[in-house]
NULOTOR-6018 format. One record per residue (C-alpha): residue number from 1; residue in three letters; z, x, y. Coordinates in steps of 0.05 Angstrom, whole numbers, plus 5000, padded with zeros to 4 digits. Each point is the difference from the previous one (the first is absolute). Example, Ala and Ser with C-alpha at 12.3 -4.5 7.8 and 13.67 -1.06 7.14 Angstrom:
# NULOTOR-6018
(1,'ala',(5156,5246,4910))
(2,'ser',(4987,5027,5069))
# end
This chain:
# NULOTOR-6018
(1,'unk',(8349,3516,6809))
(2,'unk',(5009,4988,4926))
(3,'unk',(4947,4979,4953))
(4,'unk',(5019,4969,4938))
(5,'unk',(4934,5001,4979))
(6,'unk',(4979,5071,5009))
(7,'unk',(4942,5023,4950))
(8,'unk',(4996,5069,5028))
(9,'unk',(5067,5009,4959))
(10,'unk',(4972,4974,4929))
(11,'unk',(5006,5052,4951))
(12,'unk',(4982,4998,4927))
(13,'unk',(5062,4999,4974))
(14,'unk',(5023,4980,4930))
(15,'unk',(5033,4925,5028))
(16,'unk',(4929,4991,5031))
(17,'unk',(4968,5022,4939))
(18,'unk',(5041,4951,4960))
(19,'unk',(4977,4943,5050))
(20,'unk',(4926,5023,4992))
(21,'unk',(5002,4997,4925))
(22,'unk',(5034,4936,4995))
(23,'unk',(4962,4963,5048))
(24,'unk',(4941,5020,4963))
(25,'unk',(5019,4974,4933))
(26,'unk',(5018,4940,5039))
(27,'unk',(4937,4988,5029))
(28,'unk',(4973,5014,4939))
(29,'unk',(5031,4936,4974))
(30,'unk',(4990,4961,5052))
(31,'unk',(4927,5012,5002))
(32,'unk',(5001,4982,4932))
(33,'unk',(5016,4941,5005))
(34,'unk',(4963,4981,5056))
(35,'unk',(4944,5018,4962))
(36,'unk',(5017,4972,4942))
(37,'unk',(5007,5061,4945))
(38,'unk',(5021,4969,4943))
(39,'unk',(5029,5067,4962))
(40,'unk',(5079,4990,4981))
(41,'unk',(5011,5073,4985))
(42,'unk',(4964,5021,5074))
(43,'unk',(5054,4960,5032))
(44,'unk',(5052,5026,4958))
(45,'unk',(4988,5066,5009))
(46,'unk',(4998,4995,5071))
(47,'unk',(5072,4967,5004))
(48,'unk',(5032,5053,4950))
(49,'unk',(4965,5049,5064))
(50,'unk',(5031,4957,5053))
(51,'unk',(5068,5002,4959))
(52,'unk',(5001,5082,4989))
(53,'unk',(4976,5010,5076))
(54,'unk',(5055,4947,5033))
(55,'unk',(5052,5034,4944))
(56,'unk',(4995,5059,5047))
(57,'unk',(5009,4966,5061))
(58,'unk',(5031,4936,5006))
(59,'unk',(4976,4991,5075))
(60,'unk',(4925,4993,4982))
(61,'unk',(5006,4952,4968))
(62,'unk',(5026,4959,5066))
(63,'unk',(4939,5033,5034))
(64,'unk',(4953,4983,4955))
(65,'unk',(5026,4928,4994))
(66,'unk',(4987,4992,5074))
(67,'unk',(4935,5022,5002))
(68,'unk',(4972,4962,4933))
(69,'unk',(5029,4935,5030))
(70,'unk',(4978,5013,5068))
(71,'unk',(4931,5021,4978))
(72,'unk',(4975,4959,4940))
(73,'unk',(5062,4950,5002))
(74,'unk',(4985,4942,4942))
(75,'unk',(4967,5042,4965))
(76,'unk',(5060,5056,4996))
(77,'unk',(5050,4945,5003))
(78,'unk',(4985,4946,4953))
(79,'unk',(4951,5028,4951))
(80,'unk',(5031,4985,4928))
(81,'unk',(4996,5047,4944))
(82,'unk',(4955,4988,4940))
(83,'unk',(5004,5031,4942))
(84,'unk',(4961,4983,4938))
(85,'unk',(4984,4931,5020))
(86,'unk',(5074,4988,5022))
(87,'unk',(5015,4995,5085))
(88,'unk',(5067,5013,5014))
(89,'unk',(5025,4987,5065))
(90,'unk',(5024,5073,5027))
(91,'unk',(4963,5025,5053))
(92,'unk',(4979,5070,5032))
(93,'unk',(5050,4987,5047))
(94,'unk',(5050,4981,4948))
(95,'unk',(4991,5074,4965))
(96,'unk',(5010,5039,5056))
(97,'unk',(5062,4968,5025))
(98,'unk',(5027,5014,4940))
(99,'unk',(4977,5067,4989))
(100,'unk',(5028,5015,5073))
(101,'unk',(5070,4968,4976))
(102,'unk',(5000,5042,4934))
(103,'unk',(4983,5065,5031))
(104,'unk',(5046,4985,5064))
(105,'unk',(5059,4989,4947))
(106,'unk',(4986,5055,4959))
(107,'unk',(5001,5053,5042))
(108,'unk',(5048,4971,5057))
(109,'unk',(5060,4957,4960))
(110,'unk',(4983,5039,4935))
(111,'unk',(4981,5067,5028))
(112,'unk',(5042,4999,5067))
(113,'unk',(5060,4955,4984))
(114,'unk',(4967,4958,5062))
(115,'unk',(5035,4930,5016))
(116,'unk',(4954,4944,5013))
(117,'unk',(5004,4978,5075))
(118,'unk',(4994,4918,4998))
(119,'unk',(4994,5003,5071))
(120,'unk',(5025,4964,5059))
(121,'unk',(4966,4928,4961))
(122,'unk',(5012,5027,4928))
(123,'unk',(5056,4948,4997))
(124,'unk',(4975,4936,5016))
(125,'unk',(4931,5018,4975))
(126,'unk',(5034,5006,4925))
(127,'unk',(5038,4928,5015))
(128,'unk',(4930,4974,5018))
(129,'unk',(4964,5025,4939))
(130,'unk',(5051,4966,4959))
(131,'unk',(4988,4934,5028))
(132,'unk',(4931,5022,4986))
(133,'unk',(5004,5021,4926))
(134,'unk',(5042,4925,5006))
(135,'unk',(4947,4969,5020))
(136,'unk',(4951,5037,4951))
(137,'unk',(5042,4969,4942))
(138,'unk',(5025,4929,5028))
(139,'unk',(4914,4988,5010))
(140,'unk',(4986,5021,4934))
(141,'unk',(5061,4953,4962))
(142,'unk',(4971,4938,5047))
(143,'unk',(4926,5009,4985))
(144,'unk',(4978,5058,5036))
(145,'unk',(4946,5047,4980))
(146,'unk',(5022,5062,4974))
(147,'unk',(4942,5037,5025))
(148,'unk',(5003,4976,5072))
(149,'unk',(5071,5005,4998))
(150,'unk',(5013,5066,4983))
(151,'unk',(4944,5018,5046))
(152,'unk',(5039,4967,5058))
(153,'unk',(5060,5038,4972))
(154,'unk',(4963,5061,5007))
(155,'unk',(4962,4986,5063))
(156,'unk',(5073,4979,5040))
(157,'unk',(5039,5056,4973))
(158,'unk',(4977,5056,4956))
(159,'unk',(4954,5027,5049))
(160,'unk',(5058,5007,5044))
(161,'unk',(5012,5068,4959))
(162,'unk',(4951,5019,5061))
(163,'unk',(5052,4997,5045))
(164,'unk',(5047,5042,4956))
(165,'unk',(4947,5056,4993))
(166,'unk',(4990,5009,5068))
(167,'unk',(5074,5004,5020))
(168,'unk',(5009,5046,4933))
(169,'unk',(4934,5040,5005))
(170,'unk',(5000,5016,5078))
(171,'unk',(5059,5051,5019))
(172,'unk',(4971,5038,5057))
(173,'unk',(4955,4997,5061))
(174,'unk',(4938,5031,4956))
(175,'unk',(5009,4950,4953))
(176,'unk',(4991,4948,5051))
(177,'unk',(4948,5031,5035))
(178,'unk',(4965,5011,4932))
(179,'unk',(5006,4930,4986))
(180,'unk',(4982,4971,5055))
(181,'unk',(4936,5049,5009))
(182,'unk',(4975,4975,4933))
(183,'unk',(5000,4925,5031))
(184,'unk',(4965,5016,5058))
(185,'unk',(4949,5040,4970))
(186,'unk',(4991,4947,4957))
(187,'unk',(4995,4948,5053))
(188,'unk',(4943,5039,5023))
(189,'unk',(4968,4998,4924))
(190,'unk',(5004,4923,5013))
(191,'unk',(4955,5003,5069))
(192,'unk',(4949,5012,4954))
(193,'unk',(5001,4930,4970))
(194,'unk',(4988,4970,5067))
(195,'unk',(4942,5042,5009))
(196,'unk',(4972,4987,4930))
(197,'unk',(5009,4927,5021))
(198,'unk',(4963,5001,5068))
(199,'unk',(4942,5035,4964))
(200,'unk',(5001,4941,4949))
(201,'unk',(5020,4944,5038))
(202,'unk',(5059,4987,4957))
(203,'unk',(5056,5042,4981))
(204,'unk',(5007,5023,4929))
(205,'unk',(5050,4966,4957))
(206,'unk',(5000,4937,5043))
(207,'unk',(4987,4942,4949))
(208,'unk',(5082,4991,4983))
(209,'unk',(5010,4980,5082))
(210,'unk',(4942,4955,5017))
(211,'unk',(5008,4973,5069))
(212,'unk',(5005,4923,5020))
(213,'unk',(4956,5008,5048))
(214,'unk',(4924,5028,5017))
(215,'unk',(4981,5081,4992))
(216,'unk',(5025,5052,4964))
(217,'unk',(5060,5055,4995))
(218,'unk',(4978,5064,5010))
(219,'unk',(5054,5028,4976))
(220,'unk',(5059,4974,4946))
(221,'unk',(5058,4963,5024))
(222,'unk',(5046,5051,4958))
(223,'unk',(4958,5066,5027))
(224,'unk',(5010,4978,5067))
(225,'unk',(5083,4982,4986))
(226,'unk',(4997,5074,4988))
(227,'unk',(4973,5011,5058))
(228,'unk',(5049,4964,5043))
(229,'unk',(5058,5044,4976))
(230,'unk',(4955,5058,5015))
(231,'unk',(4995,4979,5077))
(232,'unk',(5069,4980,4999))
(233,'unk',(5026,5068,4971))
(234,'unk',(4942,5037,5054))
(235,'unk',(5025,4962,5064))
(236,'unk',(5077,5015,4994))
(237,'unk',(4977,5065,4993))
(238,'unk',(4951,5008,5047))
(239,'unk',(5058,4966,5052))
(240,'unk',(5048,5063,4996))
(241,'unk',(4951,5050,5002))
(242,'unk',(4968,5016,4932))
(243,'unk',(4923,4995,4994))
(244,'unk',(4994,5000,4920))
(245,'unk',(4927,5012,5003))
(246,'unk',(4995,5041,5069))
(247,'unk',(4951,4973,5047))
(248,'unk',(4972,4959,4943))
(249,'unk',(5055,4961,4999))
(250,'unk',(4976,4945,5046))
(251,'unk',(4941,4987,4972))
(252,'unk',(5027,4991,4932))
(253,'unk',(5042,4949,5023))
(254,'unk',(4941,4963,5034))
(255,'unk',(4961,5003,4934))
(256,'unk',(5060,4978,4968))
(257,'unk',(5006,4946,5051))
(258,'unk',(4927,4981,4983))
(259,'unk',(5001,4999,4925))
(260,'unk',(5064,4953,5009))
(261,'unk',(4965,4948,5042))
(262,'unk',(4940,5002,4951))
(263,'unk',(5048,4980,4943))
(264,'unk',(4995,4930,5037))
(265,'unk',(5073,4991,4984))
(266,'unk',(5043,4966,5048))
(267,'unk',(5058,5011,4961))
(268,'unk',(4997,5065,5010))
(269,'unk',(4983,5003,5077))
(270,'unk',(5066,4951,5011))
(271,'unk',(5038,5053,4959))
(272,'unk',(4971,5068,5028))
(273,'unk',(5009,4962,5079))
(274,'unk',(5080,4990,4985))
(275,'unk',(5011,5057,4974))
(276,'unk',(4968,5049,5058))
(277,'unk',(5040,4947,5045))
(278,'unk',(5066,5014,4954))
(279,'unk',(4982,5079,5014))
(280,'unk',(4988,4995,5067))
(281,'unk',(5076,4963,5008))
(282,'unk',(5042,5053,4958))
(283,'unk',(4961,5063,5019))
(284,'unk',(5036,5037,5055))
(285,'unk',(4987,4983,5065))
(286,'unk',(4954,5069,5020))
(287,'unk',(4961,4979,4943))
(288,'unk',(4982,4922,5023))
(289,'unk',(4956,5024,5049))
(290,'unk',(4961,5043,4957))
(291,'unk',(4994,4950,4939))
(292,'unk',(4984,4931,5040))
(293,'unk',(4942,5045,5040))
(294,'unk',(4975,5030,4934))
(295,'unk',(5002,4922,4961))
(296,'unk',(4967,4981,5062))
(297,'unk',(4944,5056,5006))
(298,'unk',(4996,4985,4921))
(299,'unk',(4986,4933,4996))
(300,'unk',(4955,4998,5065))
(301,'unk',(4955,5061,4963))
(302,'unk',(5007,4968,4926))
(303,'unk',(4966,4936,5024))
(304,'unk',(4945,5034,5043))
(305,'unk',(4985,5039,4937))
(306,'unk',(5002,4943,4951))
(307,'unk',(4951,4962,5061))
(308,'unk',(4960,5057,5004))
(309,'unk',(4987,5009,4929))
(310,'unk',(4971,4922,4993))
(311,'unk',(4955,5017,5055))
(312,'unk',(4967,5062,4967))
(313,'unk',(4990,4955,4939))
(314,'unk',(4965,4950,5048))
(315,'unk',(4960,5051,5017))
(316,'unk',(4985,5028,4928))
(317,'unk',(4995,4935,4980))
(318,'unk',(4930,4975,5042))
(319,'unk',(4976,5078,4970))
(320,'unk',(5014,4961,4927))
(321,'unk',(5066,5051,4991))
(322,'unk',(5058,4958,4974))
(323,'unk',(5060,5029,4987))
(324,'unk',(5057,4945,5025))
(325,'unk',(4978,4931,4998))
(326,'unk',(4967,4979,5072))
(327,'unk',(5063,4941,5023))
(328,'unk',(5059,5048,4977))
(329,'unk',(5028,4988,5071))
(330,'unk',(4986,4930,4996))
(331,'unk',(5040,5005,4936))
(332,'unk',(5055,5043,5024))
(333,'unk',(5012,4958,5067))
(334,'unk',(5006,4938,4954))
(335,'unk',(5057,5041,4962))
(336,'unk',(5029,5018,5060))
(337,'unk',(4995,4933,5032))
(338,'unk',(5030,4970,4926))
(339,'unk',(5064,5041,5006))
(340,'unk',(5039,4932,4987))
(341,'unk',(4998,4991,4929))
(342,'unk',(5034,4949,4992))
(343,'unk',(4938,4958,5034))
(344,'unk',(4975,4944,4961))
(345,'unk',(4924,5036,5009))
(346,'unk',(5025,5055,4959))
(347,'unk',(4999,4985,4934))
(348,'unk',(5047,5059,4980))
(349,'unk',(5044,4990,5051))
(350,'unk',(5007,4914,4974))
(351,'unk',(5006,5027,4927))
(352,'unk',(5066,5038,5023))
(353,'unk',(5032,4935,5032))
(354,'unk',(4989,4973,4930))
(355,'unk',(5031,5051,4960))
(356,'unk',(5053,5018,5047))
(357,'unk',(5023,4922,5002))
(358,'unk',(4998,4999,4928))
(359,'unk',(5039,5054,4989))
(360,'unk',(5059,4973,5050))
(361,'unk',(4994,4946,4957))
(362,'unk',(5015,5037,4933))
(363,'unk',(5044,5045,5037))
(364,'unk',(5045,4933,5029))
(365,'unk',(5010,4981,4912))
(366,'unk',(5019,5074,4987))
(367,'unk',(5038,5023,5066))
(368,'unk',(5052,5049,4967))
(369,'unk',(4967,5026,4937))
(370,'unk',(4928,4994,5018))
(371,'unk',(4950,4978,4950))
(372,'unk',(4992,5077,4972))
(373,'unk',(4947,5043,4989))
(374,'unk',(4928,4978,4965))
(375,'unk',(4993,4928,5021))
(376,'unk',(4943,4970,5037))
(377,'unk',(4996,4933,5036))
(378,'unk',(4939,4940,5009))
(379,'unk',(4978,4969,5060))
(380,'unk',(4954,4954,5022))
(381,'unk',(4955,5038,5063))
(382,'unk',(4956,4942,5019))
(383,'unk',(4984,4983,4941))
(384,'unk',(4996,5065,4950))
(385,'unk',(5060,5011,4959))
(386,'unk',(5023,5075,5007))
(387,'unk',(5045,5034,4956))
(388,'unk',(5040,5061,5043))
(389,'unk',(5041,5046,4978))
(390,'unk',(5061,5003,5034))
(391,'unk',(5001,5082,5006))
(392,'unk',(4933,4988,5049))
(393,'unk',(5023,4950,5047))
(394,'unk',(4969,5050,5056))
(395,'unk',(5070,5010,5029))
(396,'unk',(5036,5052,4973))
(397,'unk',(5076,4967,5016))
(398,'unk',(4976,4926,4984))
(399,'unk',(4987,5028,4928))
(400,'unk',(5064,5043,4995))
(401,'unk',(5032,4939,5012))
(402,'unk',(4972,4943,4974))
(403,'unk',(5006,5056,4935))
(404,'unk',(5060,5030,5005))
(405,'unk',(5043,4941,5032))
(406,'unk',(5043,5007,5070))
(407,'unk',(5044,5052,4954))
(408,'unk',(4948,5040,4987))
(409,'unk',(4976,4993,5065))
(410,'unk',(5051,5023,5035))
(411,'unk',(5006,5061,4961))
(412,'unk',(4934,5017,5023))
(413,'unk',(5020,4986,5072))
(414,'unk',(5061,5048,4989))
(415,'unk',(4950,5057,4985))
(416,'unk',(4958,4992,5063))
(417,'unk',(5079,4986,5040))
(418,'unk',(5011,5067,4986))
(419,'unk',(4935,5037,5022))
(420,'unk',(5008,4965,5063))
(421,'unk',(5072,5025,5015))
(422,'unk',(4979,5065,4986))
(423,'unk',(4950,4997,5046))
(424,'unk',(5041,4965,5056))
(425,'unk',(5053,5036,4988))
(426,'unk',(4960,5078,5005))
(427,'unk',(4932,4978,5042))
(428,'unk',(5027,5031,5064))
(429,'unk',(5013,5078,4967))
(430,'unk',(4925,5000,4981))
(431,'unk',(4972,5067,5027))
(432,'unk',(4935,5043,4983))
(433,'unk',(4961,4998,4952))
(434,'unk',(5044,4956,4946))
(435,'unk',(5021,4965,5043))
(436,'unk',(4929,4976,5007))
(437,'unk',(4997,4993,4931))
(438,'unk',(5057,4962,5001))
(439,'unk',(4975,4942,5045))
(440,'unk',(4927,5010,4969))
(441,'unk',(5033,4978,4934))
(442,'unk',(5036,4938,5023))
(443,'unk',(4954,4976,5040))
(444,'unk',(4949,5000,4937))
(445,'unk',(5053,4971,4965))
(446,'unk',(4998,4947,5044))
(447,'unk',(4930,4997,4997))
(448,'unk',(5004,4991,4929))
(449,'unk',(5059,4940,5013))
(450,'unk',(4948,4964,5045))
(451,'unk',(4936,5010,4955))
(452,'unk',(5049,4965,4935))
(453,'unk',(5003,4940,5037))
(454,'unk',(4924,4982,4989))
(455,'unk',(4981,5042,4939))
(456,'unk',(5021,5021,4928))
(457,'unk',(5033,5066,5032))
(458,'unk',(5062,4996,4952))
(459,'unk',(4962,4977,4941))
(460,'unk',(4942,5055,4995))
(461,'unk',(5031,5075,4987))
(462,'unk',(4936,5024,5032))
(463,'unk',(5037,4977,5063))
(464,'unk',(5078,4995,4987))
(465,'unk',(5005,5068,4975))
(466,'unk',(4995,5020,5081))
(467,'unk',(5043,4957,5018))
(468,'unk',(5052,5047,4956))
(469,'unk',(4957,5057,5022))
(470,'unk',(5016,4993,5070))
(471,'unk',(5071,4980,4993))
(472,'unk',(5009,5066,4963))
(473,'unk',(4964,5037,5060))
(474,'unk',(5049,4967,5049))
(475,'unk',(5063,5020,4964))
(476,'unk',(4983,5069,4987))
(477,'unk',(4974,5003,5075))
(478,'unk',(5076,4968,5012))
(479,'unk',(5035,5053,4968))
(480,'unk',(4966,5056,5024))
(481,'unk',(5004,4985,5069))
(482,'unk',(5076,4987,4989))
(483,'unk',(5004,5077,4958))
(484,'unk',(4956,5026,5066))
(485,'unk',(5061,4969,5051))
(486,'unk',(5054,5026,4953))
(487,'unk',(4963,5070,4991))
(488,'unk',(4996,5001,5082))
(489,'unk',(5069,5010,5020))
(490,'unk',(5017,5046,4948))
(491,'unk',(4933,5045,5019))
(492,'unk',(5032,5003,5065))
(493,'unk',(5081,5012,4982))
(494,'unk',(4967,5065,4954))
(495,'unk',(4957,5026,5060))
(496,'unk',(5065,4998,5049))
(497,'unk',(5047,5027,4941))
(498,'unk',(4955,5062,5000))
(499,'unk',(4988,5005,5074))
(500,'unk',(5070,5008,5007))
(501,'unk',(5012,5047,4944))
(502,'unk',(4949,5048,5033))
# end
C-alpha cells in the first residue's frame, strides 16, 4: 500500500534543508509581528534570508506559503510592511510569491529555456483578469477608492498566480506528494489551535468572527476552513486505499472532525456535508462502500467525542476546573438548530437579506458594466444606516457581479465551465493514488464554491489563495494520471518487443 506521507523516508537533504531555513526566517517574521517588534532592519534582514533561500529553490517558497497561511493566517497574510513610520501594503505573503516567481523564472525560462504552461484555465482566467483590471480602473474614474480597488484587483486576480505556480512548479509525482505532505502536516500544526482553545474556552484569534449567537469558537472560522480541505484531501484517500498517517489516520480525522464543529460555523458544516456527498457520488463504485461507512463511523465518533468532552468539563467544573465554558453544548445545539440563516432570529443571517437585496438593486442600474471595483453602498437595517462595501457582500458571486457586471461575470463563470468539463469529461479514469488526489481536490474546490456563498472567501487572500491552490493540485493530479495511462501501454508494447526478441 502506498504512503504519501511516509516519514521513515525523510532525509536531510539540501531541498529539506532549504525548507528548514526558510521557514525559520519566516517564522521569525511572523512572530515578530505578532509580538509586535518594532525593528525595520530585523524584518529586512529576514526577507533578504527568505529571498537568497527561495532563490535556490523556487518550490519552498509554495511550501512555505502553505504552511504560514495555514498556520498563523492574518497574521502571514495581511500584515503590512512598515518601514520608518511608513506601512505599505505588501505582505509576507506578497514577498514570497514573488520570490518563488523570480527564482522559478530564473532558473527554469532563463536557465532552462522552460515555456510557461497556462494550463487547461490559463485562457479564460487571463480574459477574466482583464475584466478585472476593467473593473479596477472604470471604479476608480466613477468615484472608487483607489485603495479598495486595487485591493479587489489584487484579491480577484493576482493571487491567481497561485494557480500558475502550482501547474508550473509541480512536474512529477514527488512534487505532488511533497506538496501535499506539507499541507497535511500542517493541518495537523492547526489541531493545536483547537486544543489551545478548549483549554481557554475560546479559540485564539477569534475576535474578527464573533458569532450572532450565545458561546464561543474554539477554534477560528479560517483554521477550521483549513481543516475541511484537510478531511476532504484524507477521505478520498483513505477511500482507495491509502492511510496518510497509518493507523493514526482515523483519529486525526475525528479530531479534525471535532475542531470543525467547535468553530461553530454552519457555513462550513453545509460545505464540508456536500462535498463528502459530491465524493461519495464520483468515487468509484468499490470505494462508496468504504467512504459512506467511514463518514458514517466519523461523524457518529466526532459527536460522542465533542459530547464526551462537555461532560468531563461538567465534571471538572463542580471540582472549580474550568477549561470550556459549562453550556458549550447548549451553545453548540443552538448553532446546530440555527443552521437557517436566513431566519429573522439571526441577526447575521437578516443583515445578509439586506445587503444581498441591495446589491440586486445596484446590480439591476449597472447590469453590463457593473459598478466597478472600490464602491460601497448605505442601507437602512431597522433603523441604523450601514455603509458596505460592495467587495464584502458575504457572497463571493453576488460581489463579482454586482462589481464586475454580467460581462465580467460571465468570464468568471467561463473559468469554473472549464474545471468542470475537465472533471466530467476525465472523472471515470481516476485510479490510485492521484486519482484520489484528483477527486480530493475538486471536491475541496467545491467546498470552497459552497463556503463563498456565505462568507468573504474571494475577497480575503488568506482564503482565495486555496481556492487556486487546489485547482493547481487538480490539474497537475489531471495530467499525471493521463502521462500514467499513456506511459501504460507503451510499458507493456517494450516488455513484449523484448520477450520476443529473446
Amino acid at each position: 500500500m502506498e504512503n504519501i506521507l511516509d516519514f521513515k523516508r525523510f532525509k536531510l537533504s539540501r531541498e529539506n534543508l532549504v525548507l528548514g531555513f526558510t521557514l525559520l526566517f519566516s517564522l521569525l517574521y511572523v512572530l515578530g509581528i505578532i509580538f509586535g517588534i518594532q525593528a525595520e532592519f530585523f524584518y529586512l534582514f529576514l526577507l533578504i534570508f527568505m529571498m537568497l533561500f527561495i532563490l535556490q529553490d523556487y518550490m519552498v517558497g509554495l511550501l512555505v506559503l502553505i504552511f504560514m497561511t495555514m498556520v498563523f493566517e492574518r497574521f502571514f497574510t495581511l500584515a503590512p510592511l512598515e518601514f520608518f513610520d511608513a506601512v505599505y501594503k505588501i505582505y509576507p505573503l506578497d514577498f514570497v510569491v514573488i520570490f518563488s516567481a523570480v527564482s522559478f523564472f530564473l532558473k527554469e525560462i532563463v536557465g532552462n529555456k522552460r515555456k510557461i504552461k497556462l494550463g487547461y484555465l490559463g485562457i479564460p482566467l487571463l480574459i477574466f483578469g482583464g475584466f478585472c483590471f476593467f473593473s479596477m480602473l472604470y471604479g476608480l474614474a466613477t468615484g472608487g477608492e483607489f485603495e479598495k480597488a486595487f485591493s479587489s484587483f489584487k484579491n480577484y486576480f493576482v493571487y491567481a498566480i497561485i494557480y500558475f505556480l502550482v501547474i508550473n512548479f509541480l512536474r512529477s509525482k514527488a512534487d505532488l506528494y511533497r506538496l501535499l505532505k506539507v499541507f497535511l502536516v500542517s493541518s495537523l500544526a492547526v489541531l493545536l489551535f483547537a486544543f489551545i482553545g478548549i483549554i481557554r474556552g475560546e479559540g485564539l484569534w477569534v475576535d474578527i468572527t464573533p458569532l450572532s449567537t450565545e458561546g464561543s469558537r474554539l477554534i477560528a472560522p479560517t483554521h477550521a476552513f483549513y481543516l475541511g480541505i484537510a478531511v476532504l484531501f484524507i477521505l478520498s484517500l483513505y477511500a482507495s486505499g491509502k492511510k496518510v498517517f497509518g493507523r493514526l489516520t482515523l483519529p486525526i480525522l475525528v479530531l479534525q472532525g471535532v475542531a470543525i464543529l467547535i468553530s461553530l460555523s454552519r457555513h462550513l458544516w453545509i460545505a464540508l456535508a456536500f462535498a463528502i456527498f459530491f465524493l461519495f457520488l464520483f468515487v468509484k463504485r468499490e470505494q462508496k462502500k468504504k467512504l459512506f461507512k467511514t463518514s458514517l463511523i466519523l461523524l457518529f465518533v466526532t459527536v460522542v467525542v465533542l459530547v464526551s468532552v462537555v461532560w468531563l468539563q461538567t465534571l471538572l467544573h463542580s471540582a472549580n476546573i474550568s477549561i470550556i465554558p459549562l453550556n458549550y453544548l447548549a451553545n453548540f445545539s443552538e448553532r446546530f438548530t440555527s443552521i437557517d440563516i436566513f431566519s429573522s432570529d439571526d441577526p447575521s443571517g437578516m443583515w445578509r437579506v439586506f445587503v444581498w437585496r441591495e446589491s440586486f438593486e445596484v446590480l439591476s442600474q449597472n447590469i453590463v458594466t457593473g459598478t466597478g471595483f472600490g464602491k460601497t453602498i448605505t442601507f437602512d437595517f431597522y433603523g441604523y444606516p450601514l455603509i458596505v462595501e460592495l467587495r464584502s457582500l458575504h457572497n463571493g458571486f453576488l460581489g463579482i457581479a454586482v462589481q464586475m457586471g454580467i460581462l465580467g461575470f460571465l468570464s468568471f463563470v467561463a473559468v469554473n465551465v472549464v474545471a468542470w468539463y475537465m472533471f466530467l469529461k476525465n472523472f471515470q479514469k481516476q485510479a490510485g493514488t492521484l486519482g484520489a488526489i484528483f477527486m480530493g481536490a475538486f471536491s475541496a474546490y467545491l467546498y470552497f464554491l459552497v463556503c463563498a456563498n456565505f462568507g468573504v472567501y474571494f475577497e480575503l487572500n488568506l482564503l482565495l489563495i486555496f481556492f487556486w491552490l487546489v485547482l493547481g493540485i487538480f490539474e497537475v493530479a489531471l495530467r499525471l494520471m493521463k502521462e500514467e495511462a499513456h506511459k501504460g501501454p507503451q510499458i507493456e508494447l517494450s516488455k513484449h518487443i523484448k520477450k520476443e526478441v529473446a
